[in-house]
C-alpha angles and dihedrals in degrees: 000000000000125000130202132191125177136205154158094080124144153137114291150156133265115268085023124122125233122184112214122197133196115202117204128192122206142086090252099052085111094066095035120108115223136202137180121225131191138203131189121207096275100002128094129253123283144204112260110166136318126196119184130228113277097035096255102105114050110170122183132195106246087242086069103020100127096023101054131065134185131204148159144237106186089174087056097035082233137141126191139200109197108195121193132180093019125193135206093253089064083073105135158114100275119211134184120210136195138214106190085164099053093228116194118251129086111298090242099079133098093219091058082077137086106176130035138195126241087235139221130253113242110179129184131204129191 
């Protein structure tokens, strides 16, 4: 059993920067692929970020390729997702998820995941 538990969201403003973290507990975060999700009131969910365990793999959806940035702290069971430049359209519920099985499958979809945050509000006004 994994649990995950975001934070750093807010209200900004556009152009401004925002850090989120994902904290994991468990022994086998290390070895865990992690990935940030995204939903917008009455849209779906959508792909955010996804780094894999050991660091080597980073994927990012086109509409943050360039802003965002994902990383990873194993000795603090952490992940980040450091946005920059944000816009009013990255306004969402952001949630981190975690694949402690590595299971195949892109790293941009929903069913790669076993466990999922409760996620945190980031809000952008322009």
């Amino acid at each position: 059993q994994v649990q995950l538990v975001e934070s750093g969201g807010g209200l900004v403003q556009a152009g401004d920067s925002l850090r989120l973290s994902c904290a994991a507990s468990g022994r086998t975060f290390r070895l865990t692929d992690m990935g940030w999700f995204r939903q917008a009131p009455g849209k779906e969910r959508e792909f955010v970020a996804a780094i894999s365990w050991s660091g080597s793999i980073r994927d990012y959806a086109s509409s943050v390729k360039g802003r965002f940035t994902i990383s990873r702290d194993n000795a603090k069971n952490t992940v980040y997702l450091q946005m920059n430049s944000l816009k009013p359209e990255d306004t969402a519920v952001y949630s981190c998820a975690a694949d402690p099985a590595r299971n195949s499958g892109s790293y941009s979809l929903p069913m790669k995941y076993d466990y999922w945050g409760q996620g945190t509000q980031v809000t952008v006004s322009s």
